[in-house]
C-alpha angles and dihedrals in degrees: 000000000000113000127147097262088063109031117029098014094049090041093055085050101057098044088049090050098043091084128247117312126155140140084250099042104099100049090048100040086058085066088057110053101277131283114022118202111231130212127325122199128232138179115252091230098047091058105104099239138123104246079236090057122103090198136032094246103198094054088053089045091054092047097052084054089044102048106026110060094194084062089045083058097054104018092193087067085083101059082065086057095048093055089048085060096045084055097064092054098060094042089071098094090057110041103031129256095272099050090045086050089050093054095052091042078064095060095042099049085046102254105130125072139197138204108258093116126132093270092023087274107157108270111193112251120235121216100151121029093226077174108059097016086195090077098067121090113239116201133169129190144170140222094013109174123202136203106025135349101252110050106000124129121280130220122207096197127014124178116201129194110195091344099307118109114240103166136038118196115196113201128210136194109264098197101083126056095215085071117079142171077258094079097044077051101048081044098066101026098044080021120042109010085057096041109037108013091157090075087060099045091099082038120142091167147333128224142201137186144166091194094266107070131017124211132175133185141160134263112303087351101144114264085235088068098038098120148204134259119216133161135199121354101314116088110152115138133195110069125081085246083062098054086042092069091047091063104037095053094034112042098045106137087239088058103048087052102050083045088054095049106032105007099057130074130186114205148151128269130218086256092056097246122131119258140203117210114183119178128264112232091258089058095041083047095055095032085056089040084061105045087040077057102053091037093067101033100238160132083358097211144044138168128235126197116192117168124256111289088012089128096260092158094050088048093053084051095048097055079036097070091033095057086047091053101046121121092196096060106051103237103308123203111237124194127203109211106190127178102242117343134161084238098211099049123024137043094152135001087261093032135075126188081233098069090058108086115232100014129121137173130249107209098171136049098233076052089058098042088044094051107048087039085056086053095236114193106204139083102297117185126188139150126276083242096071093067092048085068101040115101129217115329126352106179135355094207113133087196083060106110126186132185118191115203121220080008092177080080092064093080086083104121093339097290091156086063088047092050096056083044095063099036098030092177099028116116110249118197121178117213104197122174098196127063112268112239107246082238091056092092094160092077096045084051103045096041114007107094115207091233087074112081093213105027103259132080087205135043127188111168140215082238096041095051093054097049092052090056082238086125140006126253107250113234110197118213107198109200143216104317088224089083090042120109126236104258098236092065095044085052085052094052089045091053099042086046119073133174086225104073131075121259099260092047091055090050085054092051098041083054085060086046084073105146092059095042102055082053095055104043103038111136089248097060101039088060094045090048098047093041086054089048092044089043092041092046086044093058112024103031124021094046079072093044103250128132135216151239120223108207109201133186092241149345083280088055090053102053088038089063093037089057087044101046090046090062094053104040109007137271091267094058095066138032131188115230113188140132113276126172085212097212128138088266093048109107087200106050096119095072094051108132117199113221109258083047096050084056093053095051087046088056090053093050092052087040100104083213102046119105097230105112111167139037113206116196141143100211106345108099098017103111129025086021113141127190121138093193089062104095106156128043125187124219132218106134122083111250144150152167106019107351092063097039084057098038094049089042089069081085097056103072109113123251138182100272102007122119096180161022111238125199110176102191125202099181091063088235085150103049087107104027089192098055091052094051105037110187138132092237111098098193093069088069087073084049079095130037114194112232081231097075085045088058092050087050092052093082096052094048091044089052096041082053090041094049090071088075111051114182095359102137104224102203085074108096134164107063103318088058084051102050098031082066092041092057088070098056094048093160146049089253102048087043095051091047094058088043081054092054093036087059092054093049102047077045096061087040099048085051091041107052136159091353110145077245096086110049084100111065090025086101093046088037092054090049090044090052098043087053098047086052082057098057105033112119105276083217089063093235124143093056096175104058096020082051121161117284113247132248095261096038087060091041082058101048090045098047085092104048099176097049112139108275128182109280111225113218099156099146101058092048086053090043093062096039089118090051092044098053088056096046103045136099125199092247089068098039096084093060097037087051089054092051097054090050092047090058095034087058086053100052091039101053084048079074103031088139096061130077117219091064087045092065087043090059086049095053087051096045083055082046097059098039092063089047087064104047083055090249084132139031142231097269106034083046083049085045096054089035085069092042082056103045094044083059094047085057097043088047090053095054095054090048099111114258097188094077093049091050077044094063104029082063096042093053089044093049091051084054097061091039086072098051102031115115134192100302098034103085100088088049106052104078091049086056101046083047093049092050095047088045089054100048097034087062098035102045128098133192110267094022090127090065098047124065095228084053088055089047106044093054089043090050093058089033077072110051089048097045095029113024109027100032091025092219104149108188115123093200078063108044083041089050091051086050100060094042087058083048091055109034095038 
């Protein structure tokens, strides 16, 4: 038989330990003194560690003598740094995992000293040689457990440099669909990392694999964002060969150690809490492009096209802080050109200036002239702009290197020929997200180098970047032609309105546009477009929690929506963000944001909880914005090529929850998609898909879902409808195939509502979705295809809160096991069987956090296995079906009642608080006790299900709130209601 230890795990071992080999080894092992070994294997057991020890202390101790020779003089030196090291460890529960994780990433990359100079001066400590990688000790083990022998946790895969363990690797069975990489993931990031975070203290990356995909992430990076690794042209997934690669490209010992000292950064959140960033393989590629590049002089330049939301900025940091590093280049000097930035805050939305050591902005062009004539050698960023405004050369330096991000703009005015002018020798390297007209040839001549066939040196594509999970595929909505514009005006306005010119240039013109602006912006319009937006918003967008950009023709326009809108949802829903020169002439000097403000009202749009909805803006935010929470944007301003594949890419970034991108466009820019992004590329025409062609696929999904359940008459509910489903998916394939279908289909709904299209199928949909519920894993494993249900999908489901739902009476049927075992013959002991799982997944999933119901759903899920393979029939599986039952109700009386009482007061009492006035405090506490009294002694398990249950806790809901305490308000008495719902 097939399991993980045999298959995957073993598999994983034996590439690992199969030495190095790769279509790009030998260039890039030159660079690092020659042969590396690779990985040795070791038993777990044979490593000479305590199970409580982080490290293997003997092997660290052997490589600071090895590899420090003011520690070789005096050996006991390295005990001091071993304490050091303990220390780290323990401080985890203080300081957090991250930050317990920074501070270790400091000794390992050589950062810290210590004073065992001559004259007891500070000397640097080396863990790790990043010089002569041969001297490093590569070990590799399985099924390490930590803390303590018994029932400790257990690692399937640890890699260890010099005795420290730098990678965990978490294996997965690869023989059923339900379980994923995803549960290896979820079992280091919700297991591990909570349980045991000292373990991931010396931590570079984890891994996890079940042999079809492999994924990797950081420590508390959330498992949505853990990514792929790919090399060279070949990406496929799904086959061992696949993961194999992976492994073999990603988890050479060169490569996690050139991830752990250029490819990972530590920041701050807006929340004020530490994170790790590490790189995705696209960045680590064109980071290593670039340095490969400057090492050998030439061609000294190269082009690299990454698609929209890719992580280009994060990639320019990371080589920033290589090239910086490099011993081979003698302290460069690197400069970030970025399109517009706040210089000394922001490079990306996660990311501050701040957080990169040694760089620093250069917000003026005599700051930039001073500092490259001073010869600075440090990061230096500045804006595109800046170079528009130098004059002749600035330095003649070759170790000079420069990266230009969205480099197609600097064709403005030239600025790519300006640029070689003032650093004639520097290298100059263009990052661009959007694909380069064939006709733009500026960027080909001020980037491109011949050598690269395309163009390029480094290609991410639109598609790559979708199947990675890296971005989100974009989905268009046109809407009702009768706020569409006749196509010659919207030509005259394209041709009046160029990117070129300033802001206030490009209002003067659009005034000339006029035609096509008194169309846009008539009274009429401007309200029917701001009540669809407000009703859209209402129904598609808001009910999932995300918020919206309201792309207008020009700074009228957006004052025009923002007085509409207000009307509609409030002042404090929307905000207008546009450049505004702020002066007494300036009839728009009201809406001037200073920037720190602009950046506050920028962190409330991004705050989940905040009010502000909606941005409206003309050209601000429409390129380098980047926030992930934004999903729709609504469209009202002509625009094409590059300006509207960047503006409509500010939806794409991924985000907890989100499937998609959405533009509804009320111009009917996109009535011919190939037209508004003319390139050559024809891949960029898949950049969108229309919502119609979603809406023709729905019947076939629905029927291909539908077709798992031949002759079962859907109006029966109760048990016998339920079984009687459940009967036609008997096993874990054909129940994960259906699962498979079933994804597809929640996907294309929740896209879809509520669309009228779906009024249909909303009746077969409700029925699919309650069935899938039913016979999801009660462990919660299988987290890919058995994935949560969304938002619409629930509102559906709970419309119709009194729909029959299965009724648990677990405890009587345990209560007359005795009697049932006498009574039963093996023809009933199928459906009685079914019964009793129906109501133990139900009781168990009440309880899915804690785990010690966790282990029972995975007792049953073995159960039911066996059941399956034949390895036990009807009446011995009925049999272990009651002992497990009896347990699950056992379990369920120990679990401790006081903290839910706890919390069912403290959340009573909060309510009150808000309503209470100048003579209610004394009385706040009795109610909040008399409710709880009441409902303590009325209540039964399963009210909340049965209409007597609802009315008898609402009858004496009255006589506390209206008769006893005379507080007549029905939002409060409804309030207190649904907290009893939830909390008891």
């Amino acid at each position: 038989m097939f399991n993980e230890e045999n298959t995957v795990e073993q598999m994983v071992l034996d590439t690992l330990c199969g030495g190095v080999t790769s279509n790009m080894v030998a260039e890039e092992l030159a660079s690092y003194g020659g042969e590396i070994k690779g990985w040795r294997f070791v038993a777990a057991e044979e490593l000479p560690r305590q199970h409580s020890d982080v490290v293997v202390e003997s092997m660290v101790r052997d490589a600071l003598i090895r590899l420090n020779p003011e520690i070789k003089a005096q050996p006991d030196r390295a005990d001091e740094v071993l304490y050091r090291l303990r220390t780290i460890p323990l401080s985890v529960q203080s300081e957090g995992l991250v930050r317990a994780n920074e501070l270790f990433a400091e000794w390992l990359r050589g950062e810290k000293s210590m004073p065992f100079g001559e004259r007891g001066e500070h000397t640097p400590v080396r863990l790790i040689d990043f010089e002569n990688l041969s001297n490093n000790d590569y070990v590799v083990t399985n099924q390490w457990v930590y803390p303590v022998k018994e029932g400790g946790r257990r690692f399937d895969i640890v890699m260890l440099v010099n005795g420290i363990p730098l990678v965990v690797g978490e294996a997965k069975t690869p023989v059923r669909p339900a379980v994923t990489w995803m549960d290896g993931a979820s079992d280091i990031h919700n297991g591990y990392e909570q349980s045991v975070p000292q373990m991931f203290v010396p931590n570079v990356l984890s891994f996890a694999t079940e042999g079809k995909c492999y994924r990797y992430g950081s420590v508390r990076m959330p498992i949505d964002i853990w990514g792929p690794w790919h090399e060279g042209e070949n990406k496929a997934e799904g086959t061992l060969a696949d993961v194999q690669r992976s492994i073999r490209s990603m988890l050479r010992p060169h490569v996690v150690l050139d991830i752990l000292q250029n490819f990972t950064l530590f920041a701050t959140d807006k929340k004020h809490r530490r994170i790790k960033i590490i790189c995705r393989y696209q960045q680590y590629e064109g980071a290593n492009l670039m340095v490969a590049r400057v090492v050998k002089g030439y061609p000294k330049k190269g082009l690299i096209w990454h698609f929209q939301g890719s992580g280009k900025s994060l990639l320019m940091v990371f080589a920033a802080q290589k090239l910086r590093m490099h011993r081979k280049l003698g302290n460069p000097t690197v400069m970030i050109v970025v399109d517009r930035i706040d210089l000394d805050t922001q490079i990306t939305a996660t990311f501050n200036a701040a957080d990169i050591p040694n760089m620093i902005g250069a917000a003026t062009r005599q700051e930039l002239q001073s500092l490259l004539a001073a010869d600075t050698r440090k990061i230096i960023i500045t804006t595109i702009h800046k170079f528009g405004e130098a004059d002749g050369r600035l330095n003649e330096r070759s170790n000079i290197i420069v990266m230009v991000d969205e480099a197609h703009r600097t064709q403005e005015g030239d600025l790519g020929r300006k640029m070689r002018d003032a650093l004639p020798n520097a290298f100059l390297f263009g990052l661009t997200g959007t694909p380069i007209n064939k006709r733009d040839r500026n960027t080909f001549w001020a980037f491109g180098a011949d050598e690269d066939e395309q163009g390029y040196m480094s290609r991410y594509s639109f598609q790559d970047s979708i199947r990675d999970k890296a971005t989100l595929p974009l989905h268009f909505e046109a809407v009702d032609v009768k706020l569409h514009i006749n196509k010659d005006a919207i030509d005259e306005a394209y041709s009046q309105m160029t990117d070129e010119l300033s802001e206030l240039d490009r209002d003067d013109l659009a005034k000339r546009a006029a035609k096509m602006a008194v169309l846009i912006k008539a009274p009429v319009r401007v309200n029917a477009i701001c009540q669809h937006i407000v009703k859209h918003f209402q129904e598609k967008v808001e009910p999932n929690g995300f918020k919206a950009q309201v792309v207008t023709f020009d700074r009228e326009c957006c004052v025009l929506n923002k007085k509409a809108m207000d009307e509609l949802v409030g002042p404090e829903a929307s905000a207008i963000v546009m450049h505004t020169q702020g002066g007494k002439s300036d009839q728009y000097a009201e809406w001037k944001l200073a920037k720190d403000e602009e950046e506050k009202l920028l962190d409330r749009f991004r705050d989940p909880i905040d009010p502000l909805k909606f941005l409206i803006v003309t050209s601000k935010l429409l390129t380098g914005f980047d926030a992930p929470i934004l999903q729709v944007m609504y469209l009202d301003k002509p625009m094409k090529d590059h300006n509207l594949l960047q503006a409509i890419c500010r939806t794409n970034r991924v985000y907890p929850g989100k499937t998609h991108g959405l533009i509804v466009d009320y111009l009917g820019i996109f009535d011919d998609v190939a037209t508004a992004l003319d390139f050559d590329e024809k891949a960029v025409q898949k950049v969108i898909s229309n919502l119609d062609e979603l809406k023709k696929e729905l019947p076939g999904v629905v029927a291909r879902c539908l077709a798992f359940f031949p002759g079962v008459d859907r109006t029966v509910g109760g048990y016998e409808g339920l079984i009687a489903a459940q009967d036609c998916l008997p096993d874990n394939e054909t129940r994960d195939k259906f699962a498979a279908e079933y994804s597809v289909l929640s996907r294309l709904w929740e896209a879809l509502s509520p669309d009228p299209c779906l009024g249909l199928y909303e009746k077969d949909y409700k029925w699919l979705t309650q069935v899938y519920e039913s016979v999801k894993p009660p462990s919660g494993n299988g987290k890919l295809l058995w994935h949560a249900l969304g938002a619409k999908t629930i509102e559906l489901v709970h419309e119709n809160v009194h729909l029959e739902t299965v009724r648990d009476d677990l405890d009587t049927l345990v209560m007359d096991a005795e009697v049932l075992e006498g009574l039963l013959d093996a023809k009933d002991a199928d459906k009685k069987s079914k019964e009793i799982e129906i109501k133990l997944i139900a009781r168990l999933r009440k309880h899915k956090d804690n785990p010690k119901f966790v282990a029972l759903g995975e007792r049953l899920e073995k159960l039911k296995e066996r059941h399956e393979q034949g390895l036990l029939h009807s009446l011995d599986f009925l049999k272990e079906l009651l002992t497990l039952a009896k347990e699950v109700v056992q379990a369920e009386k120990q679990v401790d009642p006081v903290d839910e009482q706890a919390k069912a007061k403290a959340a009573l009492t909060e309510l009150f608080a808000e309503v209470k006035n100048g003579e209610t405090p004394v009385v706040v506490e009795r109610i909040v006790n008399d409710i709880d009294e009441i409902v303590r002694n009325v209540r039964f398990d399963g009210w909340q299900n049965t209409l007597k249950g609802e009315r008898l806790i609402q009858q004496h809901l009255r006589k506390v709130i209206y008769v006893k305490y005379k507080v007549k308000d029905q939002d409060l008495f409804d309030k207190a209601f649904g907290y009893i719902r939830q909390y008891y």
